[in-house]
Backbone as CSV, one residue per row, in Angstrom:
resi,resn,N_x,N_y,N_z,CA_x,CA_y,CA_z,C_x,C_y,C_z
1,UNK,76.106,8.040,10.128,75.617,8.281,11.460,74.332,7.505,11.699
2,UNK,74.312,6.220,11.623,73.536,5.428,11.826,72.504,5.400,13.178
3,UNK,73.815,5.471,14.088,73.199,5.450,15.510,72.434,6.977,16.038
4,UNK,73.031,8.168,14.796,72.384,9.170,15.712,70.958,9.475,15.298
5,UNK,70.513,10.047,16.518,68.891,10.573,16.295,68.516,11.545,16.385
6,UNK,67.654,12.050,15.203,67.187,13.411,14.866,66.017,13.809,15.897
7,UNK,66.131,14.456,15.990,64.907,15.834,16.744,64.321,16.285,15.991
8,UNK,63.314,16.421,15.415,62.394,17.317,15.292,62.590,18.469,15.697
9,UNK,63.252,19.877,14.584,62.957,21.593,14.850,61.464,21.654,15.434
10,UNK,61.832,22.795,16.717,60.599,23.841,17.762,60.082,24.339,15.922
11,UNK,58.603,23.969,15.929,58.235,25.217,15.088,57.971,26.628,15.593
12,UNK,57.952,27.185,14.650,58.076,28.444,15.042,57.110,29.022,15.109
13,UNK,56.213,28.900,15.386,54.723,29.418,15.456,53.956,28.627,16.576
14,UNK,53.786,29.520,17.539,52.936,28.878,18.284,51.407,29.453,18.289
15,UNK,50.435,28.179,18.122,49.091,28.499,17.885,47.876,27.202,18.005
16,UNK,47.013,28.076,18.564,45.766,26.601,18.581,44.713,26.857,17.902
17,UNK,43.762,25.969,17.760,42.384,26.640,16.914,40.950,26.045,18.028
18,UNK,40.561,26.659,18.038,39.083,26.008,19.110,37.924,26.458,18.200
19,UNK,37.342,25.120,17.391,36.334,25.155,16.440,34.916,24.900,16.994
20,UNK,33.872,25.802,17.466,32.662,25.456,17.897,31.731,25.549,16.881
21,UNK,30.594,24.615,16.640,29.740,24.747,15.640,28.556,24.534,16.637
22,UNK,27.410,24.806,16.612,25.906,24.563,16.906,25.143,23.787,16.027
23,UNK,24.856,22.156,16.256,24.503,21.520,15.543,23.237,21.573,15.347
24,UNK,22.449,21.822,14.505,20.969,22.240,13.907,20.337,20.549,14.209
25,UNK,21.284,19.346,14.186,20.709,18.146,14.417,20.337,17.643,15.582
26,UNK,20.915,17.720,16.650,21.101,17.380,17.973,20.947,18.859,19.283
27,UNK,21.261,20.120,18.384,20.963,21.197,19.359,22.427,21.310,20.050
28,UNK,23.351,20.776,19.689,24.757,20.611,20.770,25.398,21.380,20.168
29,UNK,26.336,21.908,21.300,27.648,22.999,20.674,28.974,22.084,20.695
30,UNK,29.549,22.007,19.334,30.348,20.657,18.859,31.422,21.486,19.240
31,UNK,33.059,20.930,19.640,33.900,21.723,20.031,35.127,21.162,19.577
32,UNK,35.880,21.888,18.681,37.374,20.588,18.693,38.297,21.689,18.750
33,UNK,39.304,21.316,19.995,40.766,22.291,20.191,42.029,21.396,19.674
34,UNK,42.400,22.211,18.353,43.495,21.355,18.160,44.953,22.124,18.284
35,UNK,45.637,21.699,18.947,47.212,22.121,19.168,48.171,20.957,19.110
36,UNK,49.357,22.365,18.442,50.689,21.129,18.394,50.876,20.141,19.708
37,UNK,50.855,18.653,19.608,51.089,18.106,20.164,52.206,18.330,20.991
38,UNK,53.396,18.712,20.699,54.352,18.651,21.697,54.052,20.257,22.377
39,UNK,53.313,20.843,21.882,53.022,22.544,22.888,52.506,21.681,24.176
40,UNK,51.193,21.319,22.969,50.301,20.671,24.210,50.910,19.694,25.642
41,UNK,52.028,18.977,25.529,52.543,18.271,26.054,53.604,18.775,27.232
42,UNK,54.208,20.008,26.158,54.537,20.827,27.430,54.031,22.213,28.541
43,UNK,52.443,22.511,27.610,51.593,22.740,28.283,50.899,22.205,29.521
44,UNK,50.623,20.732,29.600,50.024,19.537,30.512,51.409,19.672,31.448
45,UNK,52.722,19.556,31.144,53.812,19.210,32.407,53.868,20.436,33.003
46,UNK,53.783,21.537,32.537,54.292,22.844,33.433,52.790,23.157,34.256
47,UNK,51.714,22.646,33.605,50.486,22.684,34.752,50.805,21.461,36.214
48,UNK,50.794,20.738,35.475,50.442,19.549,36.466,52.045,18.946,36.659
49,UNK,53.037,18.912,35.863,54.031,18.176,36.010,53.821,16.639,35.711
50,UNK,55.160,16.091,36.154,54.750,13.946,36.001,54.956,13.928,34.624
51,UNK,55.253,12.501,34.345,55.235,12.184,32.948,54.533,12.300,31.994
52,UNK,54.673,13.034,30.861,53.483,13.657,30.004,53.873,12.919,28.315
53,UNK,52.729,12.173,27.887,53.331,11.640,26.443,51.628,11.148,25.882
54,UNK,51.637,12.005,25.177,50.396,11.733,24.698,50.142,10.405,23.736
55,UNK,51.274,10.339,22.921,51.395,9.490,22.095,51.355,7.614,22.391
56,UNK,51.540,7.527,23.601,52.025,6.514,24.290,50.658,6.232,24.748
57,UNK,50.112,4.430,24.062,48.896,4.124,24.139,48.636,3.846,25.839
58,UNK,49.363,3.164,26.353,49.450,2.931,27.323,49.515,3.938,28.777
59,UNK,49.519,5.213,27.945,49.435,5.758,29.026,47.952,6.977,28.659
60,UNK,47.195,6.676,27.816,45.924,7.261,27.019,45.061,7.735,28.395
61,UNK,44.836,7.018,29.350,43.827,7.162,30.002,44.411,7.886,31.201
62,UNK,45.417,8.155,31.371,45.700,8.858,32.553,46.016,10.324,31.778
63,UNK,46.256,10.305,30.998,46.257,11.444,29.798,44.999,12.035,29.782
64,UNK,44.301,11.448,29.463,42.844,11.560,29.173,42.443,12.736,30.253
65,UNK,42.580,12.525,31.472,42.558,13.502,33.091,43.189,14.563,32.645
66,UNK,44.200,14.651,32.425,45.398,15.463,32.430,44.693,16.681,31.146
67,UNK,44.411,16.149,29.964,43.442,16.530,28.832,42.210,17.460,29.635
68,UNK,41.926,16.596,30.009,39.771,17.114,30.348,39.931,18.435,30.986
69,UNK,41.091,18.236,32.075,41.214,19.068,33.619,42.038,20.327,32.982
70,UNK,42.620,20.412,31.939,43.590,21.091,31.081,42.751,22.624,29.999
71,UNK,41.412,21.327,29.373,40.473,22.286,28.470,39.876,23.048,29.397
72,UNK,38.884,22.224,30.670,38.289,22.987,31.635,38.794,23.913,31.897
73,UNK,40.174,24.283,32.380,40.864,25.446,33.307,40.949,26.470,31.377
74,UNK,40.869,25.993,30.874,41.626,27.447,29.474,40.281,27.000,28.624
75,UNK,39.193,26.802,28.779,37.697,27.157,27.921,36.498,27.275,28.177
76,UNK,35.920,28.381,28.055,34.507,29.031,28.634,33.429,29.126,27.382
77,UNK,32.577,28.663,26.904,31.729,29.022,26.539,30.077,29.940,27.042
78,UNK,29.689,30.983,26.680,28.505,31.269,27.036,27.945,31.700,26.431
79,UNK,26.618,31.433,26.645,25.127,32.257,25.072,24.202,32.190,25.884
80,UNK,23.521,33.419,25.813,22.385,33.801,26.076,22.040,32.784,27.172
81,UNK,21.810,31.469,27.092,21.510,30.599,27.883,22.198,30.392,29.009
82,UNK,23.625,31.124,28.964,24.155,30.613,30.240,25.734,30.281,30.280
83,UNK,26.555,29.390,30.709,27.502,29.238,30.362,27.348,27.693,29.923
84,UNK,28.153,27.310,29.053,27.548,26.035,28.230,28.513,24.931,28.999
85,UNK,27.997,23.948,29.389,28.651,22.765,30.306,28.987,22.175,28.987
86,UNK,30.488,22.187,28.996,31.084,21.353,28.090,31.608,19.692,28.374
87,UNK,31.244,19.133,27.336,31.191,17.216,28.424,32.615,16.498,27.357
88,UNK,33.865,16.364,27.841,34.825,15.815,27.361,34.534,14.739,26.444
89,UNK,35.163,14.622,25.348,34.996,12.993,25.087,35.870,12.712,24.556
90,UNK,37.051,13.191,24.619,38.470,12.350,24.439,39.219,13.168,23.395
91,UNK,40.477,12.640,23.192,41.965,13.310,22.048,42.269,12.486,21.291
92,UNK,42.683,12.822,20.123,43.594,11.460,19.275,44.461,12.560,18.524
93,UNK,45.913,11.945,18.002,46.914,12.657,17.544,46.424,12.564,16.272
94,UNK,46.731,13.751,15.345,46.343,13.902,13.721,47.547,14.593,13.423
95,UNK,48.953,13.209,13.343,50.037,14.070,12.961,50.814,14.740,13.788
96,UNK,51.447,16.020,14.126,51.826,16.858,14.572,51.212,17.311,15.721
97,UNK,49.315,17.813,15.778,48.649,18.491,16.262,47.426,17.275,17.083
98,UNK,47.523,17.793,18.049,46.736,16.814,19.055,44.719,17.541,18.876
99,UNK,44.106,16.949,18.477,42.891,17.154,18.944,41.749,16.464,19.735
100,UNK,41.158,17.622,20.611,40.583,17.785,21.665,38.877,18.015,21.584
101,UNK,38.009,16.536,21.435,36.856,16.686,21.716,35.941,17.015,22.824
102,UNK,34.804,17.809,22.816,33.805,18.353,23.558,32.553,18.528,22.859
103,UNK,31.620,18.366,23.775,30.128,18.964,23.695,29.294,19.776,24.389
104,UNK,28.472,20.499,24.425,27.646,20.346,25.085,25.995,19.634,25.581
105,UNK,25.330,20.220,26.196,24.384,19.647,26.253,23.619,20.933,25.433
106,UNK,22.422,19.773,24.809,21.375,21.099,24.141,21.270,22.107,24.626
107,UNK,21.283,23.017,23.287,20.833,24.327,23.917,20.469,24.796,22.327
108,UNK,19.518,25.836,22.031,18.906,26.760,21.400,19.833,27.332,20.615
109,UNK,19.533,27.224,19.406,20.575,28.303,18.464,21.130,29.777,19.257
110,UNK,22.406,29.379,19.193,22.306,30.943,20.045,22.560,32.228,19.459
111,UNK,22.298,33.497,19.733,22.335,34.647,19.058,23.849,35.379,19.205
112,UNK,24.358,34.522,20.316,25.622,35.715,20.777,26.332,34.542,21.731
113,UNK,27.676,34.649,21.137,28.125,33.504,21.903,29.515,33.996,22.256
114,UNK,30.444,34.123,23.459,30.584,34.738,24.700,32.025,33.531,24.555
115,UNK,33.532,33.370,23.899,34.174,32.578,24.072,35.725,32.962,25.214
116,UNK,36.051,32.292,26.157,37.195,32.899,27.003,38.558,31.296,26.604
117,UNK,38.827,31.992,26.016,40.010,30.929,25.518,41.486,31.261,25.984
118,UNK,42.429,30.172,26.457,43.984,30.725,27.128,44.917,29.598,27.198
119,UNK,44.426,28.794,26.116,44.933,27.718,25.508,46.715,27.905,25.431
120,UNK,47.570,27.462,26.365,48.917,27.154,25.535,49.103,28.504,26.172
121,UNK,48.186,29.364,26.879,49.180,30.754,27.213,49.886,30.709,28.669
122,UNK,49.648,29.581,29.423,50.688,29.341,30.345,52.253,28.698,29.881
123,UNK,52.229,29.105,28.855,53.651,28.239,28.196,54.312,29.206,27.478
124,UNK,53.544,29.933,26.230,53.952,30.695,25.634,53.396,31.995,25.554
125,UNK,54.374,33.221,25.235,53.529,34.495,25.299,53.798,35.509,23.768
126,UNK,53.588,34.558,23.044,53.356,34.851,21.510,52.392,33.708,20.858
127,UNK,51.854,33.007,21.690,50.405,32.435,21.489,49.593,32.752,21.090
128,UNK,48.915,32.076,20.074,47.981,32.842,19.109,46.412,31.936,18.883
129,UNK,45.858,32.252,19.479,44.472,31.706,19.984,42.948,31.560,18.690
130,UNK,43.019,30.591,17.532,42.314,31.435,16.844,40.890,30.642,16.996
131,UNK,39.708,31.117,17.231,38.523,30.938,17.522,37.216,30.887,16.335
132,UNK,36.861,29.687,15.914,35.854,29.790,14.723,34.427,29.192,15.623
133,UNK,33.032,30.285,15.330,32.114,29.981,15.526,31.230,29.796,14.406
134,UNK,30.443,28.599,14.092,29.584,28.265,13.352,28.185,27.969,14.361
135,UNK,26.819,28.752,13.617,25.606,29.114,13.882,24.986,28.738,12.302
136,UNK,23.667,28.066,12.407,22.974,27.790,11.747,23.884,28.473,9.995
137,UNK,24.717,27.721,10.259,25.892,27.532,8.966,26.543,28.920,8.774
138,UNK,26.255,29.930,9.630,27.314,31.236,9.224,28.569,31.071,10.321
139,UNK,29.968,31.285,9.626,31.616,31.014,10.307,31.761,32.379,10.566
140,UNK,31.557,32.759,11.757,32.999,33.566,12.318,34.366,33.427,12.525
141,UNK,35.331,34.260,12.839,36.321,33.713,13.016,37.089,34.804,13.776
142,UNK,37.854,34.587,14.501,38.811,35.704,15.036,39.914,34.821,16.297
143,UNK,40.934,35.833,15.560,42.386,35.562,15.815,42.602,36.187,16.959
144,UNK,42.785,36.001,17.932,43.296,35.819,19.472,45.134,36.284,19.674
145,UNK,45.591,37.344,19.812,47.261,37.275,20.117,47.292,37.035,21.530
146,UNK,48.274,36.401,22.651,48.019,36.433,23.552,48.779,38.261,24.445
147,UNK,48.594,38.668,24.961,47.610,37.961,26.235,46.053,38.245,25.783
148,UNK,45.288,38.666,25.002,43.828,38.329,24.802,43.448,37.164,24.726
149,UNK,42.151,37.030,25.674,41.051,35.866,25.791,40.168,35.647,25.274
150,UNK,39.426,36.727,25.000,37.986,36.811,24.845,37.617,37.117,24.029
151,UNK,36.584,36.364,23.236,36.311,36.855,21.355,34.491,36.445,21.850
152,UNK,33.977,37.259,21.321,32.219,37.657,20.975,32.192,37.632,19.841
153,UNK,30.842,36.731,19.678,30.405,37.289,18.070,28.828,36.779,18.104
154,UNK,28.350,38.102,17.506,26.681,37.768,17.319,26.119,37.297,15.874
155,UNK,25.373,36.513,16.088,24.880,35.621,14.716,22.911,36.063,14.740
């Protein structure tokens, strides 16, 4: 069967991770959301619709929109300071799982940090949201089932 072509099995687990750290160097809240690429992909079409292919260099930068406008609507950060303006700076595929850079702008070690995450839950409703905060080097962590959003944790 020369001519035929395999598919790739749905895994069976659907899940994202949204890693924030507070950099002690720069003062910035570092952010990386990584999800299965093809969730993510059919996450982006059932929002927005149109041709969706992340993988496809040529189409990177109109992706890129589709990306930014995607994290904005499903990620909230807030601490003490406020709600944290998160500033895009792009995706690259690692494999399977697409990840999703962000920053913010300085802000103060924070004491209590305030996360609203809903990543992938317009798609699926056994979505599993898991959330790691790093503060002057101590990891929280907490696992998200959907429909929950919202994970706190004080440092």
């Amino acid at each position: 069967m020369a001519n035929s072509i395999i598919k790739p099995l749905p895994h069976p687990i659907h899940v994202s991770t949204t890693s924030i750290e507070h950099s002690k160097k720069d003062g910035k809240l570092q952010v990386i959301c990584t999800m299965f690429t093809d969730d993510l992909e059919a996450g982006l079409a059932k929002q927005y619709g149109g041709k969706i292919d992340l993988t496809r260099a040529d189409m990177h930068a109109a992706m890129d929109v589709l990306v930014k406008k995607y994290i904005a609507a499903n990620l909230d950060i807030k601490t003490p300071a406020g709600t944290a303006t998160l500033h895009y700076l792009g995706f690259e595929i690692n494999r399977e799982a697409t990840d999703v850079y962000l920053e913010s702008d300085a802000i103060p070690a924070p004491q209590k940090v305030t996360v609203q995450v809903s990543l992938l839950q317009n798609l699926f409703d056994d979505e599993i949201n898991i959330v790691h905060i790093i503060v002057n080097g101590l990891r929280k962590s907490e696992k998200l089932d959907y429909p929950d959003k919202l994970v706190t944790q004080v440092f």
